[in-house]
C-alpha positions as CSV (number, residue, x, y, z in Angstrom):
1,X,22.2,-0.5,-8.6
2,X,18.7,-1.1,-7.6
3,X,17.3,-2.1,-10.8
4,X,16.4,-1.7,-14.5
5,X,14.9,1.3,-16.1
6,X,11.6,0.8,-18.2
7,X,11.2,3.0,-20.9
8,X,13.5,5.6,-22.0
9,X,11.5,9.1,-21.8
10,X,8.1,10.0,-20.0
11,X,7.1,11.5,-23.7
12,X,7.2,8.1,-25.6
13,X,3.6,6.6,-26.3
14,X,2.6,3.6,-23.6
15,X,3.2,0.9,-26.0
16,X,6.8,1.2,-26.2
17,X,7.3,0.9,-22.3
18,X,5.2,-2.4,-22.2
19,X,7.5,-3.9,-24.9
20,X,11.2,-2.4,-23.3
21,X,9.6,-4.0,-20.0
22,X,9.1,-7.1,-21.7
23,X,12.2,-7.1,-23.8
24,X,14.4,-6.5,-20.5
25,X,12.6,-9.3,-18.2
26,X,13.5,-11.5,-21.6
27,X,16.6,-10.6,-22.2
28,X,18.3,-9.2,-18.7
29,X,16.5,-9.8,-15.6
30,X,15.2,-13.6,-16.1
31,X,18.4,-14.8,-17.6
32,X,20.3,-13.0,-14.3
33,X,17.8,-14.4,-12.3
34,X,18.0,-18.4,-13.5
35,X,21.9,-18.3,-14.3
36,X,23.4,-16.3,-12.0
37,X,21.8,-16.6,-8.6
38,X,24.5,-15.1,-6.3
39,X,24.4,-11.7,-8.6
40,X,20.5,-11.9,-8.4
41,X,20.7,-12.3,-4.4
42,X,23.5,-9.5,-4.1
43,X,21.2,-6.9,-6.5
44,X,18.2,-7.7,-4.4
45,X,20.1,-7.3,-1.2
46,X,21.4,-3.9,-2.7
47,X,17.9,-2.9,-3.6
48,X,16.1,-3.8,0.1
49,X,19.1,-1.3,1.4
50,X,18.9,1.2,-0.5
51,X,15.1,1.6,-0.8
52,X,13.6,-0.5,2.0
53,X,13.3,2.3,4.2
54,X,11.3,4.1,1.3
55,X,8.9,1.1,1.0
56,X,7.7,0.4,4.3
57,X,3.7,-0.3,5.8
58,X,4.9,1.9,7.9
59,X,5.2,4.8,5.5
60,X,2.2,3.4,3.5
61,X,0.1,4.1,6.4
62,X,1.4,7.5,7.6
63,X,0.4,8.9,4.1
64,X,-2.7,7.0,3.8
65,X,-4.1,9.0,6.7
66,X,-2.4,12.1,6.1
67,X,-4.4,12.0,2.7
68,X,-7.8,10.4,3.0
69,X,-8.4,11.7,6.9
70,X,-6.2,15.1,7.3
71,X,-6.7,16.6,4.7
Protein backbone atom coordinates (compact mmCIF):
# COMPACT_ATOMS: atom_id res chain seq x y z
CA UNK A 1 0.00 0.00 0.00
CA UNK A 2 1.31 3.27 -0.75
CA UNK A 3 -1.53 5.29 0.16
CA UNK A 4 -5.12 6.53 0.11
CA UNK A 5 -7.21 7.23 -2.92
CA UNK A 6 -8.90 10.69 -3.28
CA UNK A 7 -11.95 10.78 -5.01
CA UNK A 8 -13.62 7.91 -6.51
CA UNK A 9 -13.94 8.70 -10.43
CA UNK A 10 -12.15 11.43 -12.69
CA UNK A 11 -15.98 12.36 -13.90
CA UNK A 12 -17.21 13.54 -10.36
CA UNK A 13 -17.35 17.44 -10.02
CA UNK A 14 -14.09 18.97 -7.94
CA UNK A 15 -16.06 19.59 -4.93
CA UNK A 16 -16.52 16.08 -4.00
CA UNK A 17 -12.71 15.25 -4.08
CA UNK A 18 -11.83 18.28 -1.78
CA UNK A 19 -14.38 16.90 0.85
CA UNK A 20 -13.30 12.73 0.43
CA UNK A 21 -9.65 14.33 0.81
CA UNK A 22 -10.71 15.94 3.87
CA UNK A 23 -12.97 13.27 5.15
CA UNK A 24 -10.01 10.65 4.80
CA UNK A 25 -7.11 12.95 6.53
CA UNK A 26 -10.11 13.16 9.38
CA UNK A 27 -11.13 10.03 9.65
CA UNK A 28 -8.06 7.58 8.33
CA UNK A 29 -4.72 9.09 7.81
CA UNK A 30 -4.41 11.56 10.98
CA UNK A 31 -5.94 9.06 13.47
CA UNK A 32 -3.11 6.38 11.86
CA UNK A 33 -0.70 8.92 12.05
CA UNK A 34 -1.20 10.12 16.01
CA UNK A 35 -2.26 6.50 17.31
CA UNK A 36 -0.47 4.15 15.59
CA UNK A 37 3.00 5.30 14.85
CA UNK A 38 4.75 2.02 14.00
CA UNK A 39 1.92 1.37 11.11
CA UNK A 40 2.41 5.03 10.05
CA UNK A 41 6.39 4.48 9.85
CA UNK A 42 5.98 0.93 8.07
CA UNK A 43 3.34 2.58 5.24
CA UNK A 44 5.75 5.40 4.78
CA UNK A 45 8.70 3.14 4.48
CA UNK A 46 6.47 1.04 2.01
CA UNK A 47 5.61 4.09 0.02
CA UNK A 48 9.54 5.64 -0.27
CA UNK A 49 10.17 1.88 -1.79
CA UNK A 50 7.85 1.51 -3.94
CA UNK A 51 7.75 5.03 -5.49
CA UNK A 52 10.98 6.70 -4.51
CA UNK A 53 12.66 5.86 -7.54
CA UNK A 54 9.63 7.54 -9.35
CA UNK A 55 9.98 10.78 -7.34
CA UNK A 56 13.46 11.73 -7.55
CA UNK A 57 15.39 15.49 -8.52
CA UNK A 58 16.95 13.45 -10.43
CA UNK A 59 14.01 12.57 -12.72
CA UNK A 60 12.52 16.04 -12.02
CA UNK A 61 15.35 17.48 -13.89
CA UNK A 62 15.81 15.10 -16.76
CA UNK A 63 12.22 15.99 -17.84
CA UNK A 64 12.50 19.50 -17.06
CA UNK A 65 15.05 19.90 -19.80
CA UNK A 66 13.77 17.38 -22.09
CA UNK A 67 10.62 19.68 -22.16
CA UNK A 68 11.41 23.35 -21.76
CA UNK A 69 15.02 23.05 -23.74
CA UNK A 70 14.62 19.94 -26.28
CA UNK A 71 11.82 20.21 -27.42
Amino acid sequence: MTGWAIGKSQDIPDGTHADDLYRKLAQIVLPLYYDDSTRWIWMMKQSISKIGSYFNSQRMMRRYATEAYIR
